[in-house]
C-alpha positions as CSV (number, residue, x, y, z in Angstrom):
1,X,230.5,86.2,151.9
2,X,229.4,83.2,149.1
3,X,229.5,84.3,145.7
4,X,228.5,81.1,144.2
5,X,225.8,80.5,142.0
6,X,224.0,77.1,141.7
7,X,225.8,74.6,139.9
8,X,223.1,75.3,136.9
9,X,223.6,79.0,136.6
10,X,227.6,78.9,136.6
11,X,228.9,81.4,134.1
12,X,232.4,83.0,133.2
13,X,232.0,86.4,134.9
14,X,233.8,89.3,132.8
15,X,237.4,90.0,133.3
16,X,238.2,93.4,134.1
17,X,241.7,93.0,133.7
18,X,240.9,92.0,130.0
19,X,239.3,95.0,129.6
20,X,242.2,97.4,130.8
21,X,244.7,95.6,128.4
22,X,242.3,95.6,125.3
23,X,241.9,99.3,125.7
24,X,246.1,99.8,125.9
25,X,246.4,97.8,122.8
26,X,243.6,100.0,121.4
27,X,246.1,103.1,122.6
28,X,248.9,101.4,121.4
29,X,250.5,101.0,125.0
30,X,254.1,99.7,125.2
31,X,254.0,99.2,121.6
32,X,251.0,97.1,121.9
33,X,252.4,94.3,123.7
34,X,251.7,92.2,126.1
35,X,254.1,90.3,128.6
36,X,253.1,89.1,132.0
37,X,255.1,87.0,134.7
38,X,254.3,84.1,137.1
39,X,256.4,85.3,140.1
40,X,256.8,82.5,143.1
41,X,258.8,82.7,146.4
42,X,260.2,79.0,146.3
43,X,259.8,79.0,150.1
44,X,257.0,76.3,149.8
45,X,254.7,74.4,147.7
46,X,252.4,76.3,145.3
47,X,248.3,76.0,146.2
48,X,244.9,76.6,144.3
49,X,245.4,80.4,144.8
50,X,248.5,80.3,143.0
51,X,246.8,77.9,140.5
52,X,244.2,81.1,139.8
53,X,247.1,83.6,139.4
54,X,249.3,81.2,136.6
55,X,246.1,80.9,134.9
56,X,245.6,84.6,135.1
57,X,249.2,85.2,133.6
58,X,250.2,82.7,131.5
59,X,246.1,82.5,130.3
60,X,246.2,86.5,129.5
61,X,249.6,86.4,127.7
62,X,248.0,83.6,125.6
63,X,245.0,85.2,124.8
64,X,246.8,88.4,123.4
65,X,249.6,86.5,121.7
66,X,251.9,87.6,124.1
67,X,254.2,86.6,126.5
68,X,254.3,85.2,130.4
69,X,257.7,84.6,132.5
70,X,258.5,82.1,135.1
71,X,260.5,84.5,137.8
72,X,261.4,82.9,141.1
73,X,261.3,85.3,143.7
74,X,264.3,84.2,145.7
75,X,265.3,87.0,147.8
76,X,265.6,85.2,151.2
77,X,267.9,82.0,151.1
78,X,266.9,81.3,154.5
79,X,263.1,80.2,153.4
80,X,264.1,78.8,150.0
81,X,265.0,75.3,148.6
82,X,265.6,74.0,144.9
83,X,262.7,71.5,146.2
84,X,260.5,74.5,145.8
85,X,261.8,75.7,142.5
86,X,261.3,72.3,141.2
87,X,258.0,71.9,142.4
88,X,256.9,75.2,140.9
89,X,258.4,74.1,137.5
90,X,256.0,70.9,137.5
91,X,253.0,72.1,138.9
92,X,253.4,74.9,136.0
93,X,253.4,72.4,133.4
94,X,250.8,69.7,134.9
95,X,248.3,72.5,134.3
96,X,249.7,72.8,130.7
97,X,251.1,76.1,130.3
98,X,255.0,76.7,129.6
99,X,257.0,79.6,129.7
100,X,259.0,79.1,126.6
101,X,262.6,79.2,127.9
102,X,261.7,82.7,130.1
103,X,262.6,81.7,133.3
104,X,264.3,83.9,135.6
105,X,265.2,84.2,139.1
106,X,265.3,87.6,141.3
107,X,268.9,86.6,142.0
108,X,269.8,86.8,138.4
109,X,269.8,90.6,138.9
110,X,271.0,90.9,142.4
111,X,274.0,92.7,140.7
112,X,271.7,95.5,139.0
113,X,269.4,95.3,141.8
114,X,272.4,96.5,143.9
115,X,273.4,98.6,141.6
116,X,270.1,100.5,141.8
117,X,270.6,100.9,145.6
118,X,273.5,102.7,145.3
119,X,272.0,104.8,142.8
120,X,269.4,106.3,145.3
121,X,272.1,106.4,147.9
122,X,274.1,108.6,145.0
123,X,270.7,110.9,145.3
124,X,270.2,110.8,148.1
125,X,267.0,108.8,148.4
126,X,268.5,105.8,150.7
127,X,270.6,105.9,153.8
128,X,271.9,102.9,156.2
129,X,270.4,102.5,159.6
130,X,271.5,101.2,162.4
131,X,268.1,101.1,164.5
132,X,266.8,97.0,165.6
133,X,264.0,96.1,163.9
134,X,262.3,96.2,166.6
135,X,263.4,100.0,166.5
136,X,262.5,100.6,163.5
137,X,258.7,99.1,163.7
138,X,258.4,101.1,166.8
139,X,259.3,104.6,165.1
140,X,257.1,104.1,162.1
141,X,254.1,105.1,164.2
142,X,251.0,103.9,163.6
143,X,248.2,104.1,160.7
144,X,246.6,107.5,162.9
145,X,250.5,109.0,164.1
146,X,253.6,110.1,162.2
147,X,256.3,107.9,162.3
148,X,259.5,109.8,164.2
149,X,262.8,109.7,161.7
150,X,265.9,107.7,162.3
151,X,268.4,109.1,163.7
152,X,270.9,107.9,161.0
153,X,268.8,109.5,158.5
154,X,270.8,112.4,157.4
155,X,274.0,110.8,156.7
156,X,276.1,111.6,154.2
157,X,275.9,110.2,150.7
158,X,279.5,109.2,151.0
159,X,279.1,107.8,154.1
160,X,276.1,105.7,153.0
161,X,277.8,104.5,150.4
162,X,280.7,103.4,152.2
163,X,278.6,101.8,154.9
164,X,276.6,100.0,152.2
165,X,279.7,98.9,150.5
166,X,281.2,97.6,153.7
167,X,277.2,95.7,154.3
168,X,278.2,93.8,150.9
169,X,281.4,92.9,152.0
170,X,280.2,91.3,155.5
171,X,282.0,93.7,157.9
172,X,279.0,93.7,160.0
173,X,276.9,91.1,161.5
174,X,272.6,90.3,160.9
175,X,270.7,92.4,162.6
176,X,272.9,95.3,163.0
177,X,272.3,97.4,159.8
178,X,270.1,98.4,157.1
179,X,269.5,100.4,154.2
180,X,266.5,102.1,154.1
181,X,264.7,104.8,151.5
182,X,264.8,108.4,152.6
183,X,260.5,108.9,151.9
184,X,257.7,110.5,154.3
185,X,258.0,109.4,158.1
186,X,254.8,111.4,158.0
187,X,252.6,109.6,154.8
188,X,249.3,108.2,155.7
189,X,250.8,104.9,153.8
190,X,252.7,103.2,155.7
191,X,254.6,101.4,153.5
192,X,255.9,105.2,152.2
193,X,257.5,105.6,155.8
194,X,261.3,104.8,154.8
195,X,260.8,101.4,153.8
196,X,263.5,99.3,154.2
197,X,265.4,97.7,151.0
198,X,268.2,95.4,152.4
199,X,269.1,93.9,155.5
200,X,272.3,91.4,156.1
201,X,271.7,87.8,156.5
202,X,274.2,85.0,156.4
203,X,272.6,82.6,154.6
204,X,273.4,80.1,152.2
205,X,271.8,81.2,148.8
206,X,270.1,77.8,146.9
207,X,271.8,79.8,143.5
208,X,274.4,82.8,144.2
209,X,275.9,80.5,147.0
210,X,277.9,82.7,149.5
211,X,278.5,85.2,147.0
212,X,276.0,87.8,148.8
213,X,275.4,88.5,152.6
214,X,272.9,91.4,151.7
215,X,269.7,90.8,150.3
216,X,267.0,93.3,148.6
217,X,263.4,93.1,150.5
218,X,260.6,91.8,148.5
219,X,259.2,95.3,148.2
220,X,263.0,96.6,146.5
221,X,263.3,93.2,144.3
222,X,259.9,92.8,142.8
223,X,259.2,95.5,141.3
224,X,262.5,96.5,139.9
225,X,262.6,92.8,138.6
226,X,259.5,93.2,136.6
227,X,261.2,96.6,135.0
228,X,264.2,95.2,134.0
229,X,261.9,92.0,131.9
230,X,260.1,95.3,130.8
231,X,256.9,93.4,132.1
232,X,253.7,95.5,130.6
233,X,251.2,94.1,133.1
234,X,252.0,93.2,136.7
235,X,249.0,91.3,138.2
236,X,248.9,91.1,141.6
237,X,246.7,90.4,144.4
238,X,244.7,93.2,146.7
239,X,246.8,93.2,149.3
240,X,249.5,94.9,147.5
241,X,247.4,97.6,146.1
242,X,249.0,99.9,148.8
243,X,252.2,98.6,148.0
244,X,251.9,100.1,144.8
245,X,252.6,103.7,145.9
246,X,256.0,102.3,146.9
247,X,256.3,100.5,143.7
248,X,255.8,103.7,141.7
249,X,258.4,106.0,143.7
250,X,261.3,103.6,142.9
251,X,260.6,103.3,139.3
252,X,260.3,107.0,139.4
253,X,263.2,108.2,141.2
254,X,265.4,105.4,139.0
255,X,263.8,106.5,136.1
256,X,263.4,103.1,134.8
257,X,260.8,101.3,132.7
258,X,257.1,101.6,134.7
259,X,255.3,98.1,134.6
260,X,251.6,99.0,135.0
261,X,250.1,97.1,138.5
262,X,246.9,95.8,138.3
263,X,245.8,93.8,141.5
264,X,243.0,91.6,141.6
265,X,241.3,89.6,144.7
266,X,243.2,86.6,145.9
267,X,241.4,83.4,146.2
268,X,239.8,82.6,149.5
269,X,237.8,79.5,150.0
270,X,235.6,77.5,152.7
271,X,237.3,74.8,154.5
272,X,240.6,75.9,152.8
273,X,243.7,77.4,154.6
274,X,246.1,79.1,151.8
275,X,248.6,81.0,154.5
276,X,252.0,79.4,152.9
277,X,253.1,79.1,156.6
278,X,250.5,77.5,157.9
279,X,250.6,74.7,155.5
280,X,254.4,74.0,156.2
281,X,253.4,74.3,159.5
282,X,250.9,71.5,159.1
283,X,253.5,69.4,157.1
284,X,256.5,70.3,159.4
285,X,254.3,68.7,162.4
286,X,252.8,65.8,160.7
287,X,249.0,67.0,160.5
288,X,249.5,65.9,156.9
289,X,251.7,63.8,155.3
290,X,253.8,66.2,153.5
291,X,253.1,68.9,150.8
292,X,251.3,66.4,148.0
293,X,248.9,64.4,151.0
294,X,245.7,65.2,149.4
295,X,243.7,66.6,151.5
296,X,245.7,69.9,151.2
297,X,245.0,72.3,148.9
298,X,248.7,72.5,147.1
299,X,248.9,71.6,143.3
300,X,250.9,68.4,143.9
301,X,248.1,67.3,147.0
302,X,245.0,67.9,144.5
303,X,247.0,66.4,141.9
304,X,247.6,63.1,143.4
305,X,244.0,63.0,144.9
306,X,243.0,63.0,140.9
307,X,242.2,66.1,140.2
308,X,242.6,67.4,136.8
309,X,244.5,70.2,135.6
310,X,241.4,70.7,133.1
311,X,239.1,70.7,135.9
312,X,241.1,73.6,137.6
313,X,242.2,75.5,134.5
314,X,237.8,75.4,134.2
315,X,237.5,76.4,138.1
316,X,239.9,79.3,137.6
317,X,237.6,80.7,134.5
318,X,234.4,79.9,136.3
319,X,235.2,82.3,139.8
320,X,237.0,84.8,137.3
321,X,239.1,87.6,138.5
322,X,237.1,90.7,140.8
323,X,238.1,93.7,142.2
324,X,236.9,93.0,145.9
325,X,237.7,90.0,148.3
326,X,235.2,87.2,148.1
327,X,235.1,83.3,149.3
328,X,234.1,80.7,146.9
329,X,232.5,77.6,148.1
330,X,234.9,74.5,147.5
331,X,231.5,72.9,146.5
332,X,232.4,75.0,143.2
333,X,236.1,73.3,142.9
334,X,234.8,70.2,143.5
335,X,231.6,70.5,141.1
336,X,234.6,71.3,138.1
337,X,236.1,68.0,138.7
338,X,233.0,65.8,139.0
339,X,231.9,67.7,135.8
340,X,235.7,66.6,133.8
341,X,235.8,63.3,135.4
342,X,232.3,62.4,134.7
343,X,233.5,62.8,130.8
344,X,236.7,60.9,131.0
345,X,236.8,58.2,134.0
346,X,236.7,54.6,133.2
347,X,233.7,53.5,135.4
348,X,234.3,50.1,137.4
349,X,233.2,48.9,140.4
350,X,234.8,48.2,143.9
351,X,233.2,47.4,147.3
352,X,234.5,49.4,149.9
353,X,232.7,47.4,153.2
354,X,232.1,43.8,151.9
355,X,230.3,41.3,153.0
356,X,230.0,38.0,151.2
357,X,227.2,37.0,148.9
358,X,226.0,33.4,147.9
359,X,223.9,32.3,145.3
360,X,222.7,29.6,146.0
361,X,221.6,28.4,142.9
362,X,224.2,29.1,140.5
363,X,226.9,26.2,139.3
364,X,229.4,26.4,141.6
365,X,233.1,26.8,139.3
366,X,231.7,28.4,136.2
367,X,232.6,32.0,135.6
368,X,230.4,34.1,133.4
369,X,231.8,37.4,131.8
370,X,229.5,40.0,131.9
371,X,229.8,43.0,129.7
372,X,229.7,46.4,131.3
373,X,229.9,49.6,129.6
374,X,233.4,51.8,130.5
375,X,231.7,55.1,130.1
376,X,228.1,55.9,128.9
377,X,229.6,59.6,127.9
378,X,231.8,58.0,125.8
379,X,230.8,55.2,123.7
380,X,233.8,55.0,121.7
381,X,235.2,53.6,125.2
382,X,233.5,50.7,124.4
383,X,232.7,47.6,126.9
384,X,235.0,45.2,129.3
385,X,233.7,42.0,130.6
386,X,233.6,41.6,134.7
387,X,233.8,37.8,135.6
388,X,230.6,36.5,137.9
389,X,230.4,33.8,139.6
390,X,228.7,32.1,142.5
391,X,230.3,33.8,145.7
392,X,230.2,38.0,145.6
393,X,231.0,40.7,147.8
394,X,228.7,43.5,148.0
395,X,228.9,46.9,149.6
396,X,227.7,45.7,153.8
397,X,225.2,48.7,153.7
398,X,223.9,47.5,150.9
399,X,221.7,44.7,153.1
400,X,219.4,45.8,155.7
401,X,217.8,43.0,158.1
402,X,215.3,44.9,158.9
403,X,214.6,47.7,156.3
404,X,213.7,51.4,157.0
405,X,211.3,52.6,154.9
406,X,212.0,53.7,151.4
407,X,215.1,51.2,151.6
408,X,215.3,49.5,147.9
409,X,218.2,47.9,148.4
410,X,218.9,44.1,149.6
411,X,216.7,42.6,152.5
412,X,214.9,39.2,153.3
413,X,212.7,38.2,150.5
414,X,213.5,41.3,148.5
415,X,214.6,41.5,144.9
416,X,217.3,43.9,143.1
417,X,219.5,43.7,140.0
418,X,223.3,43.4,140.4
419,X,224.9,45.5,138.0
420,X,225.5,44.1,134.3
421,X,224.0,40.5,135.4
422,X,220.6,39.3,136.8
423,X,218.0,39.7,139.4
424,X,218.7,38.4,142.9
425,X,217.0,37.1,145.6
426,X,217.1,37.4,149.0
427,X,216.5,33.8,150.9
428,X,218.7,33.8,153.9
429,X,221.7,35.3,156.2
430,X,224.3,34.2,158.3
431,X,224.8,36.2,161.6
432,X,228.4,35.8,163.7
433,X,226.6,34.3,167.1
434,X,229.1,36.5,169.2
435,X,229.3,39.6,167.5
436,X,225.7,39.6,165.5
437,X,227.0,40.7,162.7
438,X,225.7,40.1,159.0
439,X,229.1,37.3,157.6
440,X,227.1,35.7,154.7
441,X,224.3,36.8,152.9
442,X,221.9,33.9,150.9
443,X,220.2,34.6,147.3
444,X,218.9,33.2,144.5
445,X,219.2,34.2,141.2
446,X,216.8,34.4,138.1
447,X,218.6,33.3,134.9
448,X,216.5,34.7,132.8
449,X,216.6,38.3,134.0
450,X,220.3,38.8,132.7
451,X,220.7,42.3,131.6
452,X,220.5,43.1,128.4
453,X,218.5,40.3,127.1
454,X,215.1,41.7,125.4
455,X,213.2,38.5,126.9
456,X,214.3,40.4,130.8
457,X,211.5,42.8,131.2
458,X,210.7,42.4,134.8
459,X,211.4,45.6,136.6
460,X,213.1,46.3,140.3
461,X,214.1,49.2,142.3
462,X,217.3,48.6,143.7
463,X,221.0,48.3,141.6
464,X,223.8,47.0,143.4
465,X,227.2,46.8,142.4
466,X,229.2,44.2,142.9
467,X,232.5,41.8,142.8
468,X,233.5,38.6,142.5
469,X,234.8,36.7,145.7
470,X,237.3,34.6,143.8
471,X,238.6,36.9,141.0
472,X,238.4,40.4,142.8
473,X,241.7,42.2,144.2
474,X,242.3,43.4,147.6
475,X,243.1,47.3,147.6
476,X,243.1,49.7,150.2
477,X,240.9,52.4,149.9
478,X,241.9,56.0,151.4
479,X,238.9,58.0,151.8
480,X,240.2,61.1,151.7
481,X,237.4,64.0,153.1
482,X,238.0,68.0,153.6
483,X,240.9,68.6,155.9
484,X,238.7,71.3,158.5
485,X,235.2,70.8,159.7
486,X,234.5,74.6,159.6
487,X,234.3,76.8,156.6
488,X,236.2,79.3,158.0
489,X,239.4,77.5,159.8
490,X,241.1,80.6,160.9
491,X,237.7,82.2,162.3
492,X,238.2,80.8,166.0
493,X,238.4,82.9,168.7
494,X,241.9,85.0,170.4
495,X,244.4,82.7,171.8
496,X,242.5,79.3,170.2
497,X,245.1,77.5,167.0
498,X,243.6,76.9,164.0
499,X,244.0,73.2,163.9
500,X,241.5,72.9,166.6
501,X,239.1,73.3,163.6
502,X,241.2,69.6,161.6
503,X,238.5,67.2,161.1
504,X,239.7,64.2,162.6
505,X,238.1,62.3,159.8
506,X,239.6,64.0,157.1
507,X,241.5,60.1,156.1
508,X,239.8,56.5,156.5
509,X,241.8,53.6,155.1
510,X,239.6,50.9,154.2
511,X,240.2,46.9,152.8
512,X,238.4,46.8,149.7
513,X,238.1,44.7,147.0
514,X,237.9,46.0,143.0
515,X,237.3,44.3,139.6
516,X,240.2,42.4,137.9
517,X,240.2,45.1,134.9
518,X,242.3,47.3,137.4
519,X,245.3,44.8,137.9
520,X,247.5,47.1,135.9
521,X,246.4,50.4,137.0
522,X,248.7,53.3,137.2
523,X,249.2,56.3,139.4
524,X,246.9,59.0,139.0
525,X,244.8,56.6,136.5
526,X,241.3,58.0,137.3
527,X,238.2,56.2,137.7
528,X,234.5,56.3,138.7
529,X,233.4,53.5,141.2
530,X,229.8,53.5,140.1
531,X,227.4,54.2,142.8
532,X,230.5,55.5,145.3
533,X,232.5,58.1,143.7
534,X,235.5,59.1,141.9
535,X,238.8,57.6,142.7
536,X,242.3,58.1,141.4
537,X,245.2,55.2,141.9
538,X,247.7,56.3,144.8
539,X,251.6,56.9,144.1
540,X,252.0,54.0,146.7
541,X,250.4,51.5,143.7
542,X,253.1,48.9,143.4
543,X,253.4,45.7,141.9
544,X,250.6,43.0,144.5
545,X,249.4,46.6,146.0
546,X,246.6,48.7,145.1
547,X,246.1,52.0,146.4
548,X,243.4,54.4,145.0
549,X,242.5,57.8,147.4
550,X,238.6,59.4,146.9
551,X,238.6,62.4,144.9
552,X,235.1,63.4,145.6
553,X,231.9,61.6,146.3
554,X,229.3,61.6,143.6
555,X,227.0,64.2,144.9
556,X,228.1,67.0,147.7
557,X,227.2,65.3,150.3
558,X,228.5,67.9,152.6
559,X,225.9,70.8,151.3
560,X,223.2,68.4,152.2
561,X,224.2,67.8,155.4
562,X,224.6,71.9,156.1
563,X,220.9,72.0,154.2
């Protein structure tokens, strides 16, 4: 399903979430506050889903004056790096919101978290198995037939305790025990059907080191987590609505602080994978070129492909929050940064496929600075001059030998303006006798059609851009395109990968040539390379290297081509 609207009728859909927490304030609910949290695994770099949700959080705490925690969710040190955690922290920030000194990790409660466990042992809620995994998945039945019951179920509280205690201290190895809550082997939930809450693992932890070789489940941790900040509003995506049940029963039987769970509908989107193991997957086996290349959908990859964090913040108000799953077109994600850059990028002008223009009939030597406007949305930008002179480079496809129809650009004996500067004529070419192709291109010029001047009122069809031969730098140009070539990349059929759907032309690196105004251009500098697109200038940008990647073209070129 496509739940997009044309880019004309784009609204801010109403938040339902908004609405439950106006009406607890209205009941004053947990005093009438409001605290959210953010709550990553740093197990891998966060993407435009998560983007949504830290907008949702740290958005709602803002909006009701409240308050929104950074909590790492690090309850398996065999996935998690302090790469991760840092990434989280910047991508966090870049989009602008900060959580004012609240940030917390799962592991800074492993002790009460622990403690908790014993405490349903003490009650007998919790007992320690001794079944294999695989054991245990195959007793739990299925959605339609009652799970069968351990048989370590009925131990003793003392003896669950001391078998617990002895988990903690390492006496056995992985694999070989558990502790699981005593529920229904019978509930139509499965996630009600003794779940478990810890399991050994020997694994270095990234910030409790080797203190611990037990570690709570995700479905034990979170939850209790969010009690212990006394979190009012846990937002969370669909897929743990029946996780909630679960959630509820602990907080219950611990009789602790209840966090109301709201879940909302992740974000799904066309050509877009968001599975946090299949995009280590694709980094892990070079499909990419690591977390940050930018033709994935992580914070850091649209980042350095020049997206904004405006643009997203304005994506993540625009699709809203709903109660069902839905796919947004990433027409819509990349219609919110045309719409921001279009307002703030310096337009310039770079040809991406030269080929070399003469004219013929100006001095040969003389430069002339041409003033060209840096943004028309902006006037307070003000004007640059761009040097011309007698030897250009145009865009290759911008001359046609032998034009189609409709073609207004270049061609023998046909006339078009060159951006900023003066009519030119067509008079000649130069063809490569072995290869045939177009090397030099002949015009003359009319010096009194400079743009501009009032006495210039003869009128053409086609605008080129342009550079100069002699003063233009060399860049290379990464044309950066969607990373799949079908809107759904996971919809292929049983026993056929994924990747088969990569679009092998996701990357093009091109030798280009740009104005001189961008000689001291800076990583993620953004700019609009008038009549091409938007570009943004590469982390490789060094001191004689330019690097700029294609953030998006000016126009979707890819609903056309569907159309």
């Amino acid at each position: 399903m496509n739940d997009n609207k044309p880019e004309s009728e784009v609204k801010t859909p109403a938040n339902f979430i908004h609405s439950i927490i106006e009406e607890d304030l209205r009941n004053g609910k947990n005093e009438s506050r409001v605290h959210t949290r953010f709550p990553p695994e740093p197990n891998g770099y966060l993407h435009i889903g998560h983007a949504k949700s830290i907008c949702l959080n740290f958005g709602t705490a803002a909006k009701y004056n409240g308050k929104c925690n950074l909590r790492f969710d690090d309850t398996n040190p065999v996935k998690e790096d302090v790469e991760y955690v840092d990434s989280i922290r910047d991508d966090v920030h870049w989009l602008g919101f900060d959580w004012g000194g609240r940030e917390f990790f799962a592991s800074d409660y492993f002790d009460q978290i622990y403690q908790f466990a014993e405490d349903l042992i003490k009650k007998g809620k919790a007992y320690v198995c001794d079944l294999t995994a695989d054991q245990i998945a195959e007793q739990k039945g299925t959605p339609t037939r009652p799970g069968i019951e351990s048989p370590y179920r009925n131990r003793t509280v003392e003896e669950n305790l001391d078998l617990f205690r002895r988990m903690k201290a390492g006496e056995f190895p992985e694999g070989s025990k558990v502790l699981r809550a005593k529920i229904d082997m019978a509930s139509p939930n499965m996630h009600m059907r003794d779940p478990i809450m810890y399991r050994i693992i020997f694994g270095h932890h990234h910030r409790t080191g080797d203190k611990w070789c037990i570690y709570p489940m995700y479905d034990f941790a979170h939850g209790q987590c969010d009690s212990i900040e006394k979190i009012t509003h846990s937002l969370c995506t669909l897929e743990f609505e029946v996780h909630r049940p679960l959630y509820d029963w602990f907080v219950k039987e611990l009789e602790i602080f209840a966090p109301q769970q709201i879940e909302f509908a992740r974000l799904n989107m066309t050509y877009t994978v968001m599975s946090k193991r299949k995009l280590l997957e694709l980094v892990k086996n070079n499909f990419v070129n690591g977390w940050d290349d930018p033709r994935m959908p992580t914070i850091s990859g649209l980042r350095r492909r020049g997206y904004t964090p405006e643009s997203i913040r304005n994506f993540s108000e625009i699709i809203g929050v709903a109660k069902r799953d839905n796919v947004i077109d990433v027409s819509l994600l990349e219609f919110c940064i045309r719409e921001d850059l279009n307002k703030r990028a310096s337009r310039v002008m770079g040809v991406l496929n030269p080929v070399k223009l003469i004219i013929t009939n100006f001095p040969e030597g003389v430069v002339e600075e041409m003033p060209a406007i840096n943004n028309p949305e902006k006037p307070e930008a003000g004007n640059r001059n761009v040097p011309f002179t007698r030897e250009l480079y145009i865009e290759r496809e911008d001359f046609m030998e032998e034009p189609a129809p409709k073609f207004f650009r270049l061609a023998p004996g046909k006339e078009v303006r060159l951006k900023y500067s003066y009519i030119i004529k067509c008079e000649d070419f130069v063809k490569d006798p072995v290869t045939g192709e177009i090397t030099e291109i002949h015009c003359t010029y009319d010096p009194e059609t400079l743009s501009g001047r009032s006495q210039s009122n003869r009128k053409v069809k086609g605008t080129l851009h342009w550079v100069s031969a002699s003063n233009a730098l060399e860049a290379e140009i990464r044309l950066y395109d969607r990373l799949f070539m079908s809107e759904d990349p996971e919809d292929v059929e049983e026993g056929i990968d994924y990747k088969t759907n990569l679009n092998p032309d996701s990357l093009k690196i091109l030798k280009g040539f740009v104005e001189p105004s961008l000689s001291n251009a800076q990583p993620l500098d953004k700019y609009q390379f008038e009549r091409i697109g938007y570009f943004c200038t590469d982390y490789d940008t060094k001191e004689g290297k330019l690097v700029f990647n294609r953030t998006v073209s000016l126009k979707d070129s890819w609903t056309k081509a569907k159309n």
